[in-house]
C-alpha positions as CSV (number, residue, x, y, z in Angstrom):
1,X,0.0,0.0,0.0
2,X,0.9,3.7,0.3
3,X,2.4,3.5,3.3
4,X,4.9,0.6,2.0
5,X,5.7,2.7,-0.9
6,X,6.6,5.4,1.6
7,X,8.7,3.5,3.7
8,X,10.7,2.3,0.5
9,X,10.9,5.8,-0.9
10,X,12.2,7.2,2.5
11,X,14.9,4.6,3.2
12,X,16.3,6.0,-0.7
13,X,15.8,9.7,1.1
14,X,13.1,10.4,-1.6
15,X,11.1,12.1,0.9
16,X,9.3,14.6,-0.7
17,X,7.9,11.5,-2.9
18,X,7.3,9.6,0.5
19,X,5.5,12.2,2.0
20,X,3.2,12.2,-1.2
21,X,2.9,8.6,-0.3
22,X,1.9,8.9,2.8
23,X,-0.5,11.8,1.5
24,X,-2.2,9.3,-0.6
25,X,-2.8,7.0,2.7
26,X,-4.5,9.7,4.6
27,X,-6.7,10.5,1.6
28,X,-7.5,6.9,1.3
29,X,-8.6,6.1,5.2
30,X,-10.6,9.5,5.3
31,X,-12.1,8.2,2.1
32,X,-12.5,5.2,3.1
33,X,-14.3,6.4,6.3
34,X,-16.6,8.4,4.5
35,X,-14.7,11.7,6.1
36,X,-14.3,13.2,3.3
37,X,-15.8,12.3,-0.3
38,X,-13.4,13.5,-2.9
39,X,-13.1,12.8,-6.8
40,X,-9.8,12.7,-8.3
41,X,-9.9,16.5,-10.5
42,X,-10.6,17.9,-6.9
43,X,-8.2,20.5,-6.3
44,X,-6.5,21.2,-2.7
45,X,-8.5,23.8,-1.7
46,X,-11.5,21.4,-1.9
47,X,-9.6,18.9,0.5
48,X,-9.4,21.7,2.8
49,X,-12.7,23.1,2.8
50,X,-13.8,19.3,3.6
51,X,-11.2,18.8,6.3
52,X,-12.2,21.7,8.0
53,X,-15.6,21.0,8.0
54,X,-15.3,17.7,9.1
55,X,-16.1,15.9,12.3
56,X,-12.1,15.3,12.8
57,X,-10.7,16.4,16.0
58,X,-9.5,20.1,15.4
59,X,-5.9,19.4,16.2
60,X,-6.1,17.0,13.5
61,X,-7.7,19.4,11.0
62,X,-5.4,22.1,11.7
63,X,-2.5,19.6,11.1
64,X,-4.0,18.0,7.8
65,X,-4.6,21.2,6.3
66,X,-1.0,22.6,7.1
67,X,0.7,19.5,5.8
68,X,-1.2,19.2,2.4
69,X,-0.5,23.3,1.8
70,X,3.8,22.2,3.2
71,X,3.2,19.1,0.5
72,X,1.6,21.2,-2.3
73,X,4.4,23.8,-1.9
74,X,7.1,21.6,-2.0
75,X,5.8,19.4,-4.9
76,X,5.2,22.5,-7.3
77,X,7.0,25.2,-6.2
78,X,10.1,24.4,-3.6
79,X,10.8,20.8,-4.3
80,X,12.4,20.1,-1.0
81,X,13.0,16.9,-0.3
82,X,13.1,17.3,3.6
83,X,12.8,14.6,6.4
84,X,10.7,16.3,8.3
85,X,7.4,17.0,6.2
86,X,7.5,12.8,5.7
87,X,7.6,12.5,9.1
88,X,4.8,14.8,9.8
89,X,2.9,13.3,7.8
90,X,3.1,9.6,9.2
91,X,2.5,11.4,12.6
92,X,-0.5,12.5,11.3
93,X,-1.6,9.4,9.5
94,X,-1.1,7.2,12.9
95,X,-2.7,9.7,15.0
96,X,-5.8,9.6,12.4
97,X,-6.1,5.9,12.5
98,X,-6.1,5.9,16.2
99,X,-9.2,8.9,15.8
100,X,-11.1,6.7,13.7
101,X,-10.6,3.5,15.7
102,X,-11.0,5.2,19.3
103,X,-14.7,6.5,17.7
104,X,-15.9,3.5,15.9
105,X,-15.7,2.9,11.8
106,X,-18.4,5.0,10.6
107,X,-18.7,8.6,8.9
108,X,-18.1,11.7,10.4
109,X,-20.4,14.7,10.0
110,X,-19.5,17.5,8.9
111,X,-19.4,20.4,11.3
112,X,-22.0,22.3,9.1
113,X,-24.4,19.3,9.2
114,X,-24.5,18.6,13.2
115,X,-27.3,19.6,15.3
116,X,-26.9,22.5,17.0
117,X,-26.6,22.3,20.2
């Protein structure tokens, strides 16, 4: 999976194209959990304006949303090929599995769709 393809990338310092990877993942399990619903010509800003109305914890939301703008810079503008924005992003991968597990499979709301309360 994506995360394998990361790993592999990484270990050859490619970590601009691991952090991509790893990118990918995240989309996938948000997907996956019906956080997010996303076609493939959806730009970035989409993404965000999903994330941040989503039922994800705001830490997480914050962190998502910084780390696909890092990833979108460095892919089209900087290409930096740094260590940390891979490991950011599998920080934020593991800590969004563990959200998703800790509530239950299912989808989460978006914020603009909850009951008020």
């Amino acid at each position: 999976g994506f995360l394998e393809q990361a790993e592999s990338l990484a270990r050859e310092e490619r970590f601009l194209e691991a952090a991509r990877r790893v990118e990918l993942g995240t989309l996938e399990l948000l997907l996956r959990r019906r956080v997010i619903a996303l076609s493939r010509s959806d730009p970035g800003r989409e993404l965000r304006e999903q994330v941040r109305g989503s039922a994800l914890p705001e830490a997480e939301r914050r962190s998502l949303i910084s780390l696909q703008r890092r990833l979108e810079a460095g892919l089209f503008r900087e290409h930096a090929a740094d260590r940390s924005r891979y490991e950011a992003w599998l920080d934020l991968h593991r800590r969004l599995e563990s959200v998703a597990t800790a509530s239950g499979a299912g989808r989460c709301v978006p914020r603009s769709q909850r009951p008020s309360s």
